[in-house]
LUMVEXLUM-78320 format. One record per residue (C-alpha): residue number from 0; x, y, z. Coordinates in Angstrom, 2 decimals, always signed. Layout:
<nodes>
{i = NUM	xx = X	yy = Y	zz = Z}
...
</nodes>
This chain:
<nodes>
{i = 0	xx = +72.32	yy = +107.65	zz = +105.11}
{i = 1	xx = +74.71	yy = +107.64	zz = +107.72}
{i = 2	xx = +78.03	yy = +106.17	zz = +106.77}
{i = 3	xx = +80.33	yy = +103.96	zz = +109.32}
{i = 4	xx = +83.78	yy = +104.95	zz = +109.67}
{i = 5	xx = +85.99	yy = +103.14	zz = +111.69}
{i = 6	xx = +89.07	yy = +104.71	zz = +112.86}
{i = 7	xx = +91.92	yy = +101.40	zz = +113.31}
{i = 8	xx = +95.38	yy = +102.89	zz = +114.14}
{i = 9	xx = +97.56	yy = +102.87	zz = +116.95}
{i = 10	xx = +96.16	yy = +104.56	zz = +120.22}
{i = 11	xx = +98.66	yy = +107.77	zz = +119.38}
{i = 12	xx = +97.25	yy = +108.86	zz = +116.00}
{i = 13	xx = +93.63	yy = +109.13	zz = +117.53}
{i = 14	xx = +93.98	yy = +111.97	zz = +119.17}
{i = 15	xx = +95.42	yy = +114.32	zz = +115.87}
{i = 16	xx = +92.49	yy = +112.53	zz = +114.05}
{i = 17	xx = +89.32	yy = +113.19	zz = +116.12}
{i = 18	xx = +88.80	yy = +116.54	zz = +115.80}
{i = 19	xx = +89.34	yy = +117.46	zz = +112.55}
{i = 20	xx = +88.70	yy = +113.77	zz = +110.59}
{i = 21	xx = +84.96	yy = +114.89	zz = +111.58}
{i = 22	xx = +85.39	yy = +118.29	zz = +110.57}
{i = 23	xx = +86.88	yy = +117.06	zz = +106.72}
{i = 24	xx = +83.84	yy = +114.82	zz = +106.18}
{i = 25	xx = +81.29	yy = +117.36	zz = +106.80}
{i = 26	xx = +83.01	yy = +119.59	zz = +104.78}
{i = 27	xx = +83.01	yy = +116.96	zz = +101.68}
{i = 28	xx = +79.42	yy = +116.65	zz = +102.68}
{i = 29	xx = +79.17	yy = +113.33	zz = +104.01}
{i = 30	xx = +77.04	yy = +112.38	zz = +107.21}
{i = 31	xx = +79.41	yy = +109.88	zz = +108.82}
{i = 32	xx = +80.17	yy = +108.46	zz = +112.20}
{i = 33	xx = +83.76	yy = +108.35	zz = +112.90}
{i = 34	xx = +83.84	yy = +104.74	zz = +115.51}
{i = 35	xx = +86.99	yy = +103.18	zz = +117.34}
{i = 36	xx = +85.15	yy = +100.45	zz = +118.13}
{i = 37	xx = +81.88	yy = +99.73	zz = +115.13}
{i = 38	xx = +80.75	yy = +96.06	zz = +114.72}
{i = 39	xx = +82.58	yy = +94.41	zz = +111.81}
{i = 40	xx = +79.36	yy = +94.65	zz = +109.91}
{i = 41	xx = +78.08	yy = +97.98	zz = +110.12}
{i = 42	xx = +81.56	yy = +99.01	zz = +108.88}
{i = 43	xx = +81.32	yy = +101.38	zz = +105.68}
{i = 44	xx = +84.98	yy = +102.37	zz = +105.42}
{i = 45	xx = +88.43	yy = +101.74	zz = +107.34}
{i = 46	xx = +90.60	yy = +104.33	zz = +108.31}
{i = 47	xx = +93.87	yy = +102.18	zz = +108.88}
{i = 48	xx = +97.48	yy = +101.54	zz = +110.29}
{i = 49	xx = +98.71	yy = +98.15	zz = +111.24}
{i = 50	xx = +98.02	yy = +97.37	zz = +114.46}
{i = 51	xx = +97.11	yy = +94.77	zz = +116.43}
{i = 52	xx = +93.72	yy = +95.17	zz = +117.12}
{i = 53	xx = +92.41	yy = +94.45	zz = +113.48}
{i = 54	xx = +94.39	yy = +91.67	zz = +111.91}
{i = 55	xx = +91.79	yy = +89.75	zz = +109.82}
{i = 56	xx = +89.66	yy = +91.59	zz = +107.54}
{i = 57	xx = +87.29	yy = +88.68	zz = +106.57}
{i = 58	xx = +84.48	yy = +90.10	zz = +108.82}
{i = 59	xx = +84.49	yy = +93.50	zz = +107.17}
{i = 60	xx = +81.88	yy = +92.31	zz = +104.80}
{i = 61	xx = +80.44	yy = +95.60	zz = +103.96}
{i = 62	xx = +83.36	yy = +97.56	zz = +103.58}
{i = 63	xx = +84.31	yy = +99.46	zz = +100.34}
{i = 64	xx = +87.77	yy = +100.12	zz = +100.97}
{i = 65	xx = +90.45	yy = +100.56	zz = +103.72}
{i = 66	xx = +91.86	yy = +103.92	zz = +103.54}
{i = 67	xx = +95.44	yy = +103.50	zz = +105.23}
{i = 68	xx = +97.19	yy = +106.48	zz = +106.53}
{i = 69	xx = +100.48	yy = +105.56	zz = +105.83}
{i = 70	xx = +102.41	yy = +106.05	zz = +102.57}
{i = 71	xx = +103.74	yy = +102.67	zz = +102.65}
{i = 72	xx = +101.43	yy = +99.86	zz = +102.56}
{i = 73	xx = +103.56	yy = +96.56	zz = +102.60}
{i = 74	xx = +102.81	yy = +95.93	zz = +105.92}
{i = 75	xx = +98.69	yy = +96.17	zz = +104.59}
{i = 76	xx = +98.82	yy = +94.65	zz = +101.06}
{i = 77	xx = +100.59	yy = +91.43	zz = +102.15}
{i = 78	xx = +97.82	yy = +90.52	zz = +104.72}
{i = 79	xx = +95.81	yy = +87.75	zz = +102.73}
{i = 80	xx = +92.65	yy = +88.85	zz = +104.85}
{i = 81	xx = +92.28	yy = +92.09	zz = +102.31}
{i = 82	xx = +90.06	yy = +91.51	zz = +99.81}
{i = 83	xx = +88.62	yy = +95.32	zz = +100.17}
{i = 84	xx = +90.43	yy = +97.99	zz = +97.70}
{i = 85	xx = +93.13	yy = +99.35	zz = +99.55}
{i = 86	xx = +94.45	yy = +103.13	zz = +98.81}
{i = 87	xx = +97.74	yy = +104.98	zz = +100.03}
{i = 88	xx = +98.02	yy = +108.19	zz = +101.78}
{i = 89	xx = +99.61	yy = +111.05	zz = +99.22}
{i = 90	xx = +98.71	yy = +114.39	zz = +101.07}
{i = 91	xx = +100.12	yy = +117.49	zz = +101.06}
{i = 92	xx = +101.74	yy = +117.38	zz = +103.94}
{i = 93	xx = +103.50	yy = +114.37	zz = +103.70}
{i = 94	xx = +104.93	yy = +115.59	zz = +100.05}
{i = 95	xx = +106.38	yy = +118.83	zz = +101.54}
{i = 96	xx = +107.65	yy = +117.50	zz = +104.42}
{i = 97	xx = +110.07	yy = +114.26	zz = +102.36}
{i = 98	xx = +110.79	yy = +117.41	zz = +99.42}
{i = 99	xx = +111.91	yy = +119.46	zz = +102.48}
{i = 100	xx = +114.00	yy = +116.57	zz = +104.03}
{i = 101	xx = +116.00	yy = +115.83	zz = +100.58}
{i = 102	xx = +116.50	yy = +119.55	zz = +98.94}
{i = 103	xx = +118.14	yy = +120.37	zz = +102.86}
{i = 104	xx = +120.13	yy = +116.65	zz = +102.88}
{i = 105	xx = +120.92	yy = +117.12	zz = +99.11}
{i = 106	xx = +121.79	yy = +120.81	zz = +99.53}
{i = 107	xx = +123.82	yy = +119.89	zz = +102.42}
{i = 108	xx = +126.00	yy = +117.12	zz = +100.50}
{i = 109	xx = +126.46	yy = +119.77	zz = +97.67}
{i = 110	xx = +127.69	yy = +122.20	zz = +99.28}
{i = 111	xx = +130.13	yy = +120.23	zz = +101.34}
{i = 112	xx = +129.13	yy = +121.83	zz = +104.54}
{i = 113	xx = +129.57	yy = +119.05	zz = +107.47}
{i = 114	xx = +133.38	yy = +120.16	zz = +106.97}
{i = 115	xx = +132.21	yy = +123.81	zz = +108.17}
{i = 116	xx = +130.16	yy = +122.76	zz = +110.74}
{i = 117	xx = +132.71	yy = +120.17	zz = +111.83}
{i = 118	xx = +135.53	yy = +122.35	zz = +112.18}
{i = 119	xx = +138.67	yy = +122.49	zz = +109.19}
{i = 120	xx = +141.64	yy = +122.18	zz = +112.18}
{i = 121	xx = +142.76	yy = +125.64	zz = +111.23}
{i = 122	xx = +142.93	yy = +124.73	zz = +107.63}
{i = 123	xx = +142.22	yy = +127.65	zz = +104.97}
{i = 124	xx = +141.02	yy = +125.28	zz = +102.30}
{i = 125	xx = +138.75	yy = +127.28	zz = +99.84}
{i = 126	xx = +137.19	yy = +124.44	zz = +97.61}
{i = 127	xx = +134.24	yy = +125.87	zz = +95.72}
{i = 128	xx = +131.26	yy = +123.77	zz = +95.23}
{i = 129	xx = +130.42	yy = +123.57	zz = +91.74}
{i = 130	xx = +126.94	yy = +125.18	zz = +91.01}
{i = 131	xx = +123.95	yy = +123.32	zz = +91.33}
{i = 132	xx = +123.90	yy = +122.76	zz = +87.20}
{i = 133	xx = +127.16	yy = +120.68	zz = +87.26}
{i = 134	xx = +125.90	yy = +118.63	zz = +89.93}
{i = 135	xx = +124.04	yy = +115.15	zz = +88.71}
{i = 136	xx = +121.48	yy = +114.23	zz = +91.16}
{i = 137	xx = +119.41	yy = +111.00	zz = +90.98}
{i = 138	xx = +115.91	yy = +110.26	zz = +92.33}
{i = 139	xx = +115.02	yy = +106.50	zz = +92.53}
{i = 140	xx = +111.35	yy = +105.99	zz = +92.46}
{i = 141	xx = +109.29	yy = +108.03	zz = +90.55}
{i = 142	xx = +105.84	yy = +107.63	zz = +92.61}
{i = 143	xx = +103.72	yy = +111.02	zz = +93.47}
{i = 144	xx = +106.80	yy = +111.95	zz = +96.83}
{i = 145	xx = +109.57	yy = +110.84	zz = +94.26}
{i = 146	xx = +107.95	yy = +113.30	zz = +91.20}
{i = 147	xx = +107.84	yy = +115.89	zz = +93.59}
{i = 148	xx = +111.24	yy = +116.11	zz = +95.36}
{i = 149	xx = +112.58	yy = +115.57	zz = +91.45}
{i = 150	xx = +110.89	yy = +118.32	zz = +90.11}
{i = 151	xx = +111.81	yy = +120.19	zz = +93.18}
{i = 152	xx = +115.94	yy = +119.59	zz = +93.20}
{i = 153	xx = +115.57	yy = +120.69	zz = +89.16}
{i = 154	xx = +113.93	yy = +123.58	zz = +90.19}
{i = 155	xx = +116.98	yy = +124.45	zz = +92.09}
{i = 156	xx = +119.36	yy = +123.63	zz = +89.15}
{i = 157	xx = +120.76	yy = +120.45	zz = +89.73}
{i = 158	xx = +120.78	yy = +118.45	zz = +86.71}
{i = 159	xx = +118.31	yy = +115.98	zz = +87.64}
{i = 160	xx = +118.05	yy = +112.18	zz = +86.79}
{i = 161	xx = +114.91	yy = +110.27	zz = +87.88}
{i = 162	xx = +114.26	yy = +106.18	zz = +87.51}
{i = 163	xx = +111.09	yy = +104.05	zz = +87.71}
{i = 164	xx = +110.09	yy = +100.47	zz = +87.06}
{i = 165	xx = +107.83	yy = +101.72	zz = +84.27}
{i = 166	xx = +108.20	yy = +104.75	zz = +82.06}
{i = 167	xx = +107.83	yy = +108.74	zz = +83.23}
{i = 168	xx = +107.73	yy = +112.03	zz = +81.91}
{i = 169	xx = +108.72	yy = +114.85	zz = +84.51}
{i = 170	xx = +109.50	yy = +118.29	zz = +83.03}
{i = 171	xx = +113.10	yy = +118.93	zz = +83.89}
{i = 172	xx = +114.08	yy = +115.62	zz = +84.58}
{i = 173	xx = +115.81	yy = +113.42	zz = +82.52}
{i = 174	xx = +113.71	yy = +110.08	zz = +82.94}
{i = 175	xx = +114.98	yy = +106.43	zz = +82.72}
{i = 176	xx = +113.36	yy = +102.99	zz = +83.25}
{i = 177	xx = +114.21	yy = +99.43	zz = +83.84}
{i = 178	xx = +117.51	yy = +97.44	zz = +84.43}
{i = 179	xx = +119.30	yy = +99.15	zz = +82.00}
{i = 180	xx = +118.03	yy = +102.55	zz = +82.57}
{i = 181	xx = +119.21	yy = +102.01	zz = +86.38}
{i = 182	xx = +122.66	yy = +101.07	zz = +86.04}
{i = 183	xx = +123.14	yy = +104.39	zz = +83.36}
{i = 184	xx = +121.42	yy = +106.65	zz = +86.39}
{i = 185	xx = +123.79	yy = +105.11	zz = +88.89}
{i = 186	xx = +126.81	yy = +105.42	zz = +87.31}
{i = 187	xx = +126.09	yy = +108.89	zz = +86.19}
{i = 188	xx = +124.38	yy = +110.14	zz = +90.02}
{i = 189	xx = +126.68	yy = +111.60	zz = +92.24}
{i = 190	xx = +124.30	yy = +111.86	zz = +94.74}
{i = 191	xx = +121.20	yy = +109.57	zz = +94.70}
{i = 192	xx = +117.70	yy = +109.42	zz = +96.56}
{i = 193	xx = +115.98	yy = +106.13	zz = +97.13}
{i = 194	xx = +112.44	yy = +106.89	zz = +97.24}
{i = 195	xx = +111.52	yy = +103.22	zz = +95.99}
{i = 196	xx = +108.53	yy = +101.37	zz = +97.99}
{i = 197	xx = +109.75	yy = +97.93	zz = +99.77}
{i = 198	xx = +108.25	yy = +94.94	zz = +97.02}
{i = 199	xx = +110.61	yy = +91.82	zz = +96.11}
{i = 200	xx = +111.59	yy = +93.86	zz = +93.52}
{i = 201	xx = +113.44	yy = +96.80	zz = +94.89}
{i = 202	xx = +114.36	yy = +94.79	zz = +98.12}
{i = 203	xx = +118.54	yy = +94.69	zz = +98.27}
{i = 204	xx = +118.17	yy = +97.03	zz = +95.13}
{i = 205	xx = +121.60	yy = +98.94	zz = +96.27}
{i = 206	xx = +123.16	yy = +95.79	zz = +96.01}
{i = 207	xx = +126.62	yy = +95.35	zz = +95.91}
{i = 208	xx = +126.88	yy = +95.58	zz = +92.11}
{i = 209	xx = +124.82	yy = +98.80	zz = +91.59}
{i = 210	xx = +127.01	yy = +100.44	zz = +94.93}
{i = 211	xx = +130.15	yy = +99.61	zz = +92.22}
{i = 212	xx = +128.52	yy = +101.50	zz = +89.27}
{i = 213	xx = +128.48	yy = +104.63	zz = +91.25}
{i = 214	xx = +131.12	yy = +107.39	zz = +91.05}
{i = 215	xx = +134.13	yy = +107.15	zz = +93.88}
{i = 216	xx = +132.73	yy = +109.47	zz = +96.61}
{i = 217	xx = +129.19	yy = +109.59	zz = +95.74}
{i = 218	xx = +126.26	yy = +110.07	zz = +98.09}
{i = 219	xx = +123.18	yy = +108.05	zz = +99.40}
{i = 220	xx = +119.79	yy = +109.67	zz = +100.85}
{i = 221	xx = +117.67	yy = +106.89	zz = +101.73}
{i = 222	xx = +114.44	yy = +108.51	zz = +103.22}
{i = 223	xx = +112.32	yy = +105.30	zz = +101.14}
{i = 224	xx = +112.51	yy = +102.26	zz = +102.88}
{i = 225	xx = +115.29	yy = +100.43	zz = +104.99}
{i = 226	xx = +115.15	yy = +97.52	zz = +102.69}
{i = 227	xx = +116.10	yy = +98.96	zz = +99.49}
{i = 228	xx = +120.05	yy = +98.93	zz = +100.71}
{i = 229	xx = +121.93	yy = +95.73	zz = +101.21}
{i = 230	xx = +123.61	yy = +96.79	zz = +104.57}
{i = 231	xx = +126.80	yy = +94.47	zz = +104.46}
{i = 232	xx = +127.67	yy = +95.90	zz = +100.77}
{i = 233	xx = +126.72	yy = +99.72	zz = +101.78}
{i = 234	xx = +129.43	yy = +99.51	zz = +104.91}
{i = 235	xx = +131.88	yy = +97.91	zz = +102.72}
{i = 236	xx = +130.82	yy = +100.39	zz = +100.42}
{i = 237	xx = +131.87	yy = +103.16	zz = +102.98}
{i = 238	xx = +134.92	yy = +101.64	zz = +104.69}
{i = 239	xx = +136.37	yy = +101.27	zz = +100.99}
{i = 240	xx = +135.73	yy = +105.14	zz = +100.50}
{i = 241	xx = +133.91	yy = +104.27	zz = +97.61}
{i = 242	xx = +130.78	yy = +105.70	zz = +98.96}
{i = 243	xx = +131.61	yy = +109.30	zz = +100.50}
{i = 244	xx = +128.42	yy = +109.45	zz = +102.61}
{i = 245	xx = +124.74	yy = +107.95	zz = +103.25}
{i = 246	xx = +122.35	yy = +109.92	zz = +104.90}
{i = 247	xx = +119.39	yy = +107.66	zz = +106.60}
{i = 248	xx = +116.24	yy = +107.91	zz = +108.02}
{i = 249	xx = +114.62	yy = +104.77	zz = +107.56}
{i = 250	xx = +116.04	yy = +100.63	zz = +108.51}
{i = 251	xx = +115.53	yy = +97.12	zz = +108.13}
{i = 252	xx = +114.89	yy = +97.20	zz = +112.33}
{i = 253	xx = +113.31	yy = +100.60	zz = +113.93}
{i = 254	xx = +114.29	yy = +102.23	zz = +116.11}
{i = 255	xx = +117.82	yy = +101.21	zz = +114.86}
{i = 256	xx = +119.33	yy = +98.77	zz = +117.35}
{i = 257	xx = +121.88	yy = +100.97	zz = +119.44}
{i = 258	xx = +124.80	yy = +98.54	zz = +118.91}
{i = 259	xx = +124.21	yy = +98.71	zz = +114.66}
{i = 260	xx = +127.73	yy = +100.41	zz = +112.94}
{i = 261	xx = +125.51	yy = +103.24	zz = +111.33}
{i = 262	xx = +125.24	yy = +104.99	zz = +114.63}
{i = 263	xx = +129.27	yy = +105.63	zz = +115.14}
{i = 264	xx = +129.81	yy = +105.65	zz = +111.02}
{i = 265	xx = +131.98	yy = +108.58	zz = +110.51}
{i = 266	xx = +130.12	yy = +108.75	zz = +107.01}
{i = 267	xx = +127.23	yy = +107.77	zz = +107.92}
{i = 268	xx = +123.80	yy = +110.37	zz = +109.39}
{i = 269	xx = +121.22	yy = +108.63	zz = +110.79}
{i = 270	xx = +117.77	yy = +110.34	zz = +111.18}
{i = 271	xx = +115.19	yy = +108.57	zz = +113.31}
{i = 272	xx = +112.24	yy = +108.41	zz = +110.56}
{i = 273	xx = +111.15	yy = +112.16	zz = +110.54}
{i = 274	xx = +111.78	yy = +112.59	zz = +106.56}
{i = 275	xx = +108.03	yy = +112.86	zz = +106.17}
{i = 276	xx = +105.06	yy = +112.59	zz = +108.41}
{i = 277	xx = +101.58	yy = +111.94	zz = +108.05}
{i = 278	xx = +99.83	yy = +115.48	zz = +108.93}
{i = 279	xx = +96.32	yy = +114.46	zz = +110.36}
{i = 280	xx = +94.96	yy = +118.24	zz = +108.79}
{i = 281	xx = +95.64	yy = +117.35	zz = +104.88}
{i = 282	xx = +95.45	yy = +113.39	zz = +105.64}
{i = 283	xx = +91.77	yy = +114.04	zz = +106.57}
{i = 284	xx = +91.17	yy = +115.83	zz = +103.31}
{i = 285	xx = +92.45	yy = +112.66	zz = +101.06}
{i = 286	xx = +90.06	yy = +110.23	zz = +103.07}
{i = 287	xx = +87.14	yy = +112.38	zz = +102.86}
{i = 288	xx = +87.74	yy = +113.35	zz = +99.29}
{i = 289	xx = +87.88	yy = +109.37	zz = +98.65}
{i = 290	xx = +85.02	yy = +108.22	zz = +100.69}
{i = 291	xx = +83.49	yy = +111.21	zz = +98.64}
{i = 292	xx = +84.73	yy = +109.61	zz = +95.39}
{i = 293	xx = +83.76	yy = +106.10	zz = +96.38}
{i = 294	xx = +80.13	yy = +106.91	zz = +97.02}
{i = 295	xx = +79.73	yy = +109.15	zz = +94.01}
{i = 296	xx = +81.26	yy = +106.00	zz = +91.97}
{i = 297	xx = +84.47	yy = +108.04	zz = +91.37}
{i = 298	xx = +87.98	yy = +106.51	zz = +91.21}
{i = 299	xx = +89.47	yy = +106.53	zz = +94.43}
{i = 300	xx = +92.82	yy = +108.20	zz = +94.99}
{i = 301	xx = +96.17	yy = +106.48	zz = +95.34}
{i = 302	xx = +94.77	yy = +102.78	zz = +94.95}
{i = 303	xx = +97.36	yy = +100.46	zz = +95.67}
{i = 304	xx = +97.89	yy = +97.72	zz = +93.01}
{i = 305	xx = +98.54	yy = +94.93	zz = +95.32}
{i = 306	xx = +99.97	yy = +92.90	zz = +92.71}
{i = 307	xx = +102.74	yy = +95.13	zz = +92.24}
{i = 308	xx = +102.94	yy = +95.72	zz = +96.26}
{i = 309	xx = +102.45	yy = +99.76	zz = +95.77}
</nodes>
């Protein structure tokens, strides 16, 4: 039987799909058409990223599951139209690319190097950076990106804290869960790595308070989501010197309004959402591997528990 597939994204991703979306099914051995435009009933699966095309999934009557190609799914699990099951995108691609983006960003802060790059007036000032053992580094968020770029900064040394909602076990990371488990990561991190999804939960999670447990001088990488920081607190934060730095790639508002004080922060580095990116090569493995799974009557991959929002 000939499955349905139908491809609902913004006009841009279509094109790194077409090709090789097509070539990943075949491979998995499914006989699929890959449509932009299938009838709401003939409609087997959903490849998906919000847009505004396909709003209400009521019609999709048929449909086993909406496979979204975006790591975050807020934007998805919130619609009250989705009654399908709904899975994440975790591909190779996207994990290498966000562990890339914080070892160099972490690496960077560690080793003090903007004052290099920036110029030290003439000044012969030989601070050493202590080694990457004596340096606490935090990951919040313990999902499949947030295991990996821990386990990746304690492969490079750095004494490594990580922090979930629920319990983990990474090797080489000292683990910690739940309010209390938090405010003992922040006050010991001096450099930490939001890599929390956006649920009421974590929203404002860098509040004012946990900005105060941190160590004077330390260091924020946010490439998670834009809502975990409280932005008032983080710039008083800043201008206080409290917090030395924030690196950030993702905001409450993209692209990041032009007039918004992050731009002309002296302590502040503001990426335009390129941590991690959604490679359509390994992306079109993980959806052909699930609509594998789901015919086979296999758990899919990366279901998204849309209680919890993630």
């Amino acid at each position: 039987m000939t499955l349905t597939l139908l491809f609902s994204a913004p006009e841009k991703l279509w094109e790194g799909y077409r090709d090789v979306l097509p070539t990943a099914l075949k491979a998995h051995g499914i006989d699929a058409h890959l449509s932009r435009d299938a009838a709401p009933e003939d409609v087997d699966y959903i490849i998906y990223a919000p847009n505004e095309t396909l709003t209400d999934f009521t019609p999709f009557v048929r449909t086993k599951a909406v496979l979204s190609l975006w790591a975050g799914v807020e934007r998805i699990v919130s619609n009250p139209t989705l009654t399908q099951p709904l899975c994440r995108m975790v591909d190779d691609g996207l994990a290498l690319g966000m562990r890339d983006y914080v070892t160099g960003h972490v690496l960077r802060h560690h080793l003090g190097m903007d004052a290099h790059i920036h110029g030290l007036n003439g000044v012969w000032d030989q601070v050493v950076p202590p080694l990457a053992r004596d340096r606490t580094v935090a990951v919040l968020g313990l999902g499949a990106l947030g295991q990996f770029c821990a386990k990746a900064l304690s492969d490079l040394g750095f004494n490594t804290l990580g922090w979930s909602r629920s319990a983990k076990e990474i090797e080489g990371v000292t683990c910690a869960h739940g309010p209390e488990g938090l405010r003992d990561v922040l006050a010991r991190a001096q450099i930490v790595v939001t890599l929390l999804p956006n649920t009421p939960a974590t929203e404002n999670i860098l509040s004012r308070q946990a900005l105060a447990l941190m160590p004077k001088g330390a260091v924020i990488i946010n490439p998670g989501r834009g809502a975990l920081i409280d932005d008032d607190a983080f710039l008083a934060a800043l201008a206080s010197g409290h917090i030395g730095h924030a690196t950030l790639d993702v905001f409450r508002t993209e692209p990041l309004p032009e007039a918004h004080p992050y731009w002309d922060h002296p302590r502040v580095t503001v990426t335009p959402h390129i941590a991690a990116e959604t490679r359509p090569a390994t992306a079109s493995q993980v959806i052909a591997e699930n609509v594998r799974r789901s015919e086979a009557g296999e758990p899919l991959l990366f279901s998204v528990n849309k209680i919890a929002g993630y």
